[in-house]
Structure formats: C-alpha cells, structure tokens
C-alpha positions as CSV (number, residue, x, y, z in Angstrom):
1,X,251.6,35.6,102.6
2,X,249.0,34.6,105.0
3,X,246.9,31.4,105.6
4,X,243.2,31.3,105.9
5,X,242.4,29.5,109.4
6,X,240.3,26.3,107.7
7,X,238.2,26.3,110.8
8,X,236.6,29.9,110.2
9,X,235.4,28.7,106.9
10,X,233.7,25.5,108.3
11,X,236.9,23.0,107.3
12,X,238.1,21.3,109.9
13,X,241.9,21.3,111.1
14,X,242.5,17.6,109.7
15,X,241.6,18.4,106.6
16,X,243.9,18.2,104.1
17,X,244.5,21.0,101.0
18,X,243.4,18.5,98.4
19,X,239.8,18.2,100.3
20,X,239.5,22.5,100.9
21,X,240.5,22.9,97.1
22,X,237.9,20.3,96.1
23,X,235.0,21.8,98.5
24,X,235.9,25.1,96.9
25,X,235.9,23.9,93.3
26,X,232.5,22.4,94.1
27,X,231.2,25.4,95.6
28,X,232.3,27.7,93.1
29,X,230.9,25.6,90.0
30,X,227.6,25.2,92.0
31,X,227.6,29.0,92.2
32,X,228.0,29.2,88.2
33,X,225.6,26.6,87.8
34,X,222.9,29.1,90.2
35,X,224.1,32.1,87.8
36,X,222.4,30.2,84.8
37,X,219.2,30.0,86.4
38,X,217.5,32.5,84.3
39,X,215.1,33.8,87.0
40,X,212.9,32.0,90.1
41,X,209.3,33.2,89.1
42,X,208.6,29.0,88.9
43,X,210.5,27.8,91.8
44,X,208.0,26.1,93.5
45,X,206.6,24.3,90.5
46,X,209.9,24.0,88.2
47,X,211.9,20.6,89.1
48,X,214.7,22.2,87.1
49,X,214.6,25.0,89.3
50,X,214.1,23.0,92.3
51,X,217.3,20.8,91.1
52,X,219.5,23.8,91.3
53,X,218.1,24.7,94.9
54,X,219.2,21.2,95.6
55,X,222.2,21.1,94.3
56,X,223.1,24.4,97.2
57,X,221.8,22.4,99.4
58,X,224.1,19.7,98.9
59,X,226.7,21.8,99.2
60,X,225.8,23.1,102.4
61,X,225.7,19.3,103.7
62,X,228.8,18.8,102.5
63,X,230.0,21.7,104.9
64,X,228.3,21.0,107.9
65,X,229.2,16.6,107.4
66,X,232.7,18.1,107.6
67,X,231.8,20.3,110.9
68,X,231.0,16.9,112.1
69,X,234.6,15.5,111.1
70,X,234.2,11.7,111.2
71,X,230.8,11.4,112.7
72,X,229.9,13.0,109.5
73,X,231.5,11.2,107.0
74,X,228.4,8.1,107.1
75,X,225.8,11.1,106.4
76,X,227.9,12.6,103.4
77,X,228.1,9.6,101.6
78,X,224.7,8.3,102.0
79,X,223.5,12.3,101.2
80,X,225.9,12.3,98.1
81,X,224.3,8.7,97.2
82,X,220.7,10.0,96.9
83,X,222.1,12.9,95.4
84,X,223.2,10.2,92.5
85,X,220.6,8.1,92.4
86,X,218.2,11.9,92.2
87,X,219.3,12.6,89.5
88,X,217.8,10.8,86.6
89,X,214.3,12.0,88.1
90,X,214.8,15.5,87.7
91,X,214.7,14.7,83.6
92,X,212.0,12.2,84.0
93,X,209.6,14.5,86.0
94,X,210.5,17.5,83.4
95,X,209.3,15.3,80.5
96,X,206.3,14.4,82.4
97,X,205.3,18.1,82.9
98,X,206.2,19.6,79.6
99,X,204.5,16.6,78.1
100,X,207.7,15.8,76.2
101,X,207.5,19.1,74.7
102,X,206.9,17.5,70.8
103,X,209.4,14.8,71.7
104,X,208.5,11.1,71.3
105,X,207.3,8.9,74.4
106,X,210.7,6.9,73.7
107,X,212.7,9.7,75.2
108,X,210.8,9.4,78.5
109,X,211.6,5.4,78.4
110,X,215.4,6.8,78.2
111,X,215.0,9.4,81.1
112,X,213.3,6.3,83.2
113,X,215.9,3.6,82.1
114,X,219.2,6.4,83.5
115,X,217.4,5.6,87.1
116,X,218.4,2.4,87.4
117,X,221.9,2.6,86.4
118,X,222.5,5.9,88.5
119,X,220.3,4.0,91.7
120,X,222.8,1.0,91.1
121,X,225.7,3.0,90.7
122,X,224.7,5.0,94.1
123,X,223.6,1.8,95.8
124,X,226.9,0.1,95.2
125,X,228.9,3.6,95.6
126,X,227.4,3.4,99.4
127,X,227.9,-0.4,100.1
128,X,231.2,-0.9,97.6
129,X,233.3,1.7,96.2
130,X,232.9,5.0,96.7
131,X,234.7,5.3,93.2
132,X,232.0,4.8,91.9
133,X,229.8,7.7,93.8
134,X,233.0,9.7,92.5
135,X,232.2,8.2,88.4
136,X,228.5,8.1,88.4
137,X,228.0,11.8,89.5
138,X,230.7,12.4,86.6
139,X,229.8,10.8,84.0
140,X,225.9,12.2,85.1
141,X,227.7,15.6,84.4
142,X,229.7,14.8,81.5
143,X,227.8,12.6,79.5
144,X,223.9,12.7,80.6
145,X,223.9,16.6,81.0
146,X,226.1,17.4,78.1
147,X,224.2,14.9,75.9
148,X,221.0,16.6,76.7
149,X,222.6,19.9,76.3
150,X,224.3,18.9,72.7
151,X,220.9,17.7,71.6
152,X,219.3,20.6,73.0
153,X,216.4,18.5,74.5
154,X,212.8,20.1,75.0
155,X,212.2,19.6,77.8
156,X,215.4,20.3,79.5
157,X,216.3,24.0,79.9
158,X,220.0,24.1,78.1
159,X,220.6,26.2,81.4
160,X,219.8,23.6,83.6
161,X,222.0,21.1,81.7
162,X,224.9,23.3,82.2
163,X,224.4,23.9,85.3
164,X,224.0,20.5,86.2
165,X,227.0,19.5,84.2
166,X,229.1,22.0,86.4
167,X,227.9,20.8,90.1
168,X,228.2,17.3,89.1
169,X,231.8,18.3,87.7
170,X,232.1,20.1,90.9
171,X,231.0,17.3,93.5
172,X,233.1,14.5,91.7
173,X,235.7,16.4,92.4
174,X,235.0,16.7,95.9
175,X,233.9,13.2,96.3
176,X,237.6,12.0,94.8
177,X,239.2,14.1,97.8
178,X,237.5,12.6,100.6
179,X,237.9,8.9,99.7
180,X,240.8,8.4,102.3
181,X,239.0,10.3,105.1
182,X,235.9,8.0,103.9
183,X,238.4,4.7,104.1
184,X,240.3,5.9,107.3
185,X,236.6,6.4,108.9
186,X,235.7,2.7,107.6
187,X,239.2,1.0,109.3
188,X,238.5,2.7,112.3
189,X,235.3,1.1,112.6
C-alpha cells in the first residue's frame, strides 16, 4: 500500500495523521455543506449564500496557515476566531433581510444576544484556551444550527443550517488536532 506524500497536498512533513485526518474531515463536510446550497442565482445578496462561500474560504486558510508551518499558526487561530465570533451575524443579518419572515421581533433579540457569547467565546479562545475556539464552533454546529434547523426557522434556509452544522462539525474537529502545534508554537515563543 502506498503513502500519499503530505507535502503534495499542501500538509506539511511535521504534521501529524491526527491533524491530515482532521483537515480532511473538515474539508469534506464543508464540501457536503456546498452540496446543500440549492443554487447561486443570489450569491451576491444572500448572507446565507455568502456564509457557505465563507466557510470554503476558511478552509483554504486553514491550508495555506499550514503551508506556513509555525509562522502560520498566529493567523489560523485569529482567522478561526472571527470565524466564531461571525457567526451569530449571518442569522442576525438573515432576519433583518427577510424581515423576520412572520416571526416575532423577539427572535432577532435571540440572533443578537448568540453574538456576544460566540465574540466572548472567540475572544477568550484567542487570548485563553483554544478549547474553547474548539467548543464554541461546536456547540455553534450542534446546538445553534440544529436548533434552528429542528424549529425550521423562517428566515434560515434548513439548507444553510445543515450546512453550517457540518463545517462547524468539520472545523472543531480540526481545531482539536492542532492544539499541540498551537501550544508547542506558544512555548517556543
């Protein structure tokens, strides 16, 4: 059986299995999560849409940080910070626009109160623990998306919830696997 040469793919020689598997896992739920876009006629006025372009974009960070190898690690986490503390604007904006689609004015004071809890959890992700980068882009998957989805909110397209509920999944995963590059980088400093 032969090995794929990490290098060719963007992964540099230090990196351990754990980390490939979890850039993968991300990339391929971030690739199911573009599949449930239902088309791209709105792109440029659709913050869902624009969300999922995002979310590729993140992933493409996430390859060339690694190109950088340590240099890069201080961009990935601040990039998968903002990524965090993004989030809870995507739903805000989308109520804004669809005018709450028939929904009460209460559900846009929930959309705006998630941005302070995902801001602190980034902010403190960056400066603290990156644990909790790692739990906040979770539990954005698991419980904000799939909340939204379960309730099948108005003004969130179920696809986007899904989708989001897969790359968050997706980038947790990664962001678990590069904690001890991420605390080796802050020793040698």
């Amino acid at each position: 059986m032969s090995t794929i040469d990490s290098t060719a793919l963007g992964l540099p020689a230090t990196a351990t299995n754990g980390e490939r598997l979890a850039l993968a896992f991300a990339t391929v739920l971030t690739a199911f999560a573009l599949l449930a876009v239902p088309d791209w006629h709105d792109t440029l006025t659709d913050v869902c849409r624009q969300a999922a372009i995002f979310a590729v974009l993140t992933i493409a960070v996430l390859y060339a940080t690694r190109l950088l190898g340590p240099r890069g690690i201080a961009i990935e986490r601040v990039w998968l910070a903002l990524f965090l503390a993004g989030m809870p604007l995507v739903y805000v904006a989308s109520w804004l626009v669809t005018g709450g689609a028939g929904t009460s004015v209460a559900w846009l004071w929930v959309e705006i109160a998630a941005f302070p809890l995902y801001a602190g959890l980034a902010v403190l992700g960056l400066k603290r623990s990156p644990w909790l980068l790692a739990a906040g882009i979770a539990a954005h998957g698991i419980a904000w998306d799939a909340w939204h989805y379960l309730l099948g909110s108005p003004y969130i397209p179920l696809w986007y919830a899904i989708g989001c509920l897969l790359a968050d999944v997706g980038i947790s995963a990664y962001v678990v696997a590069r904690m001890p590059a991420w605390r080796a980088a802050q020793r040698a400093v």
